[in-house]
C-alpha positions as CSV (number, residue, x, y, z in Angstrom):
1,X,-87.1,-172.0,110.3
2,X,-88.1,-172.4,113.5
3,X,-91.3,-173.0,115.3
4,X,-92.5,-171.5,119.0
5,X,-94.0,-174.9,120.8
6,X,-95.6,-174.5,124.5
7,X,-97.4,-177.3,126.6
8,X,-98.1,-177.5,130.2
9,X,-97.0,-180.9,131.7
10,X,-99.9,-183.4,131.0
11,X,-100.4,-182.5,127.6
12,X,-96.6,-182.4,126.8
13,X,-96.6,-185.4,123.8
14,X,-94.3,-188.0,124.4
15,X,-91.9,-187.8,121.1
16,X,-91.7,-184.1,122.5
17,X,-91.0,-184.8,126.0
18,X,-87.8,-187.2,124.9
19,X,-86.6,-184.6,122.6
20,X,-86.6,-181.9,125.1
21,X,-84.8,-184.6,127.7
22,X,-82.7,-185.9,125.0
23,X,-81.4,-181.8,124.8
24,X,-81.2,-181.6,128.5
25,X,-79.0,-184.1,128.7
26,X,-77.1,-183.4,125.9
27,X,-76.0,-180.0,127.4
28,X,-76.1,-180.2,130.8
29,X,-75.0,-183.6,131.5
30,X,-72.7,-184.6,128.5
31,X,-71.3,-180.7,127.3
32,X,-71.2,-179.5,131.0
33,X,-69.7,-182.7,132.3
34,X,-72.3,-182.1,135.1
35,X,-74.2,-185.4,136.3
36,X,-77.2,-184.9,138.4
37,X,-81.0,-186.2,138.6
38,X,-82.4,-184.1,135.5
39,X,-85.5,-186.5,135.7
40,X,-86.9,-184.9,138.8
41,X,-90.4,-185.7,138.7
42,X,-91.4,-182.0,137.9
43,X,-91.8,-181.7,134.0
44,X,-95.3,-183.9,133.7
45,X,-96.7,-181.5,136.7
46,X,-100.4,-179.7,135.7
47,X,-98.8,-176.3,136.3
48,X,-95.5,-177.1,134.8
49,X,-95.2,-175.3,131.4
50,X,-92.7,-176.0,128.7
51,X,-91.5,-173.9,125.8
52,X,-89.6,-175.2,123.0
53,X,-87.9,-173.8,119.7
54,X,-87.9,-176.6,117.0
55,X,-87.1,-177.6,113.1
56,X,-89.2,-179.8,112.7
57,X,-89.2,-182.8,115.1
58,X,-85.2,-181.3,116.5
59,X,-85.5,-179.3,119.5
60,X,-83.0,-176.2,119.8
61,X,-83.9,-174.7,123.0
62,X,-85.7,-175.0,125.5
63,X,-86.9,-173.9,128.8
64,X,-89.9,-175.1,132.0
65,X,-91.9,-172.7,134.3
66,X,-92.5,-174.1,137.7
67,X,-95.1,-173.0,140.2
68,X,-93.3,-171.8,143.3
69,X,-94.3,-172.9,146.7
70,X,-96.3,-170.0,147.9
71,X,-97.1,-168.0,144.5
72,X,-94.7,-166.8,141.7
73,X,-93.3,-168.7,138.9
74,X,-89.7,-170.4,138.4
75,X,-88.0,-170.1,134.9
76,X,-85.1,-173.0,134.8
77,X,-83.6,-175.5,133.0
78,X,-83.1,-172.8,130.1
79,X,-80.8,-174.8,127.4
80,X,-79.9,-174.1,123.4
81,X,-78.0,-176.8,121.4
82,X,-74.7,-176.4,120.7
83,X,-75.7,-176.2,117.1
84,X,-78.0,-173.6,117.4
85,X,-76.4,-170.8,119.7
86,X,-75.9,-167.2,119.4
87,X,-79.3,-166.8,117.2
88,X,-81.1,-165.8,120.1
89,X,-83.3,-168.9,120.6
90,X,-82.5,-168.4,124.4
91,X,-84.4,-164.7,124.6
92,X,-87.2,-165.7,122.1
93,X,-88.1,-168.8,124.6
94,X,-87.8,-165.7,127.6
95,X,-90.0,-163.3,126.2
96,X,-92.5,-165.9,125.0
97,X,-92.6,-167.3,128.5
98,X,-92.7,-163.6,130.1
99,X,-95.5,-162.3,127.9
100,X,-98.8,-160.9,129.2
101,X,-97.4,-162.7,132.9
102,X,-98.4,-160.5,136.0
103,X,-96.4,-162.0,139.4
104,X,-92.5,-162.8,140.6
105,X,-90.4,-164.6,138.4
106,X,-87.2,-166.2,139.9
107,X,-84.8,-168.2,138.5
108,X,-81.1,-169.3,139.2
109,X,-78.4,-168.0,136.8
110,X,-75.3,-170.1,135.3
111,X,-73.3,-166.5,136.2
112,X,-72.4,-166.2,132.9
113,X,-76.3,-165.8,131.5
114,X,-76.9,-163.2,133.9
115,X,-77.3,-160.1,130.8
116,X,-79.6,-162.6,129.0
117,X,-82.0,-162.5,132.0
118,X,-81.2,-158.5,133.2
119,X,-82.7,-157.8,129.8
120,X,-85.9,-159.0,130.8
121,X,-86.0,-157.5,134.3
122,X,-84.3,-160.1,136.1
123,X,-82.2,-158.5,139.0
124,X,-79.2,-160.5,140.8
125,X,-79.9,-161.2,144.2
126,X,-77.4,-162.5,147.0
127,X,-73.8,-164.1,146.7
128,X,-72.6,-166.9,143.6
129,X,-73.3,-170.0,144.8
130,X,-72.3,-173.6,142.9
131,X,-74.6,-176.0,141.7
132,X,-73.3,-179.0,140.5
133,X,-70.1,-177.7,140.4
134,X,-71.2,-174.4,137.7
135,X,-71.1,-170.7,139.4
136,X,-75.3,-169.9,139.5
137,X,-76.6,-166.3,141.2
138,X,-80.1,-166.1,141.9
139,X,-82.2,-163.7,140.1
140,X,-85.6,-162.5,140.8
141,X,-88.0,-160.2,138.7
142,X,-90.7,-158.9,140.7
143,X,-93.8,-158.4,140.0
């Protein structure tokens, strides 16, 4: 069973924070082969909010909302364990993180994830571009 967990940046507790890092890295860095700075001195920001799918203390998926320099929100570093995929822990975090929000959502798309995000309004903007070496499109839901 899992449980829906959400905290903005401050309030984020520290056993939480390095499980949600620990996934991060876990994916992203070791799965992807992709090394880059995931430490970027955005996840402990007052308007930075995290969602999280957990059993118990394990994190499964997870995902931050940025503030965007002049208004709208940012949706990235969107990750499920290896362990945990194709249950749809990826779409619970997005509609949790979507609900009752009013303004532009933008995030940038491993190409592959792009239906994940259509669902929820998300439209492709602009040409593939690489980021740390993994196709990504831009995709903005307005709002």
């Amino acid at each position: 069973m899992t449980t829906l967990h959400r905290a903005f940046g401050p309030d984020l507790a520290a056993a939480d924070l390095y499980e949600i890092l620990r996934l991060r890295s876990d994916v992203f860095v070791v799965e992807q082969d992709c090394v880059y700075a995931d430490i970027d001195g955005l996840d402990l920001l007052p308007e930075t909010e995290h969602l999280w799918l957990a059993s118990g203390t394990e994190v499964l998926a997870c995902l931050r909302v940025l503030a965007e320099p002049g208004g709208g929100r940012r949706i990235g570093r969107v990750v499920t364990a290896k362990s945990a995929r194709g249950q749809g822990l990826a779409a619970q975090l997005m509609a949790a993180a979507l609900e009752g929000a009013t303004g532009e959502f933008v995030l940038d798309a491993q190409t592959y994830a792009q239906q994940l995000y259509a669902r929820f309004g998300f439209v492709s903007e602009g040409e593939e571009f690489l980021e740390d070496g993994i196709p990504h499109i831009t995709m903005r839901r307005p709002a």
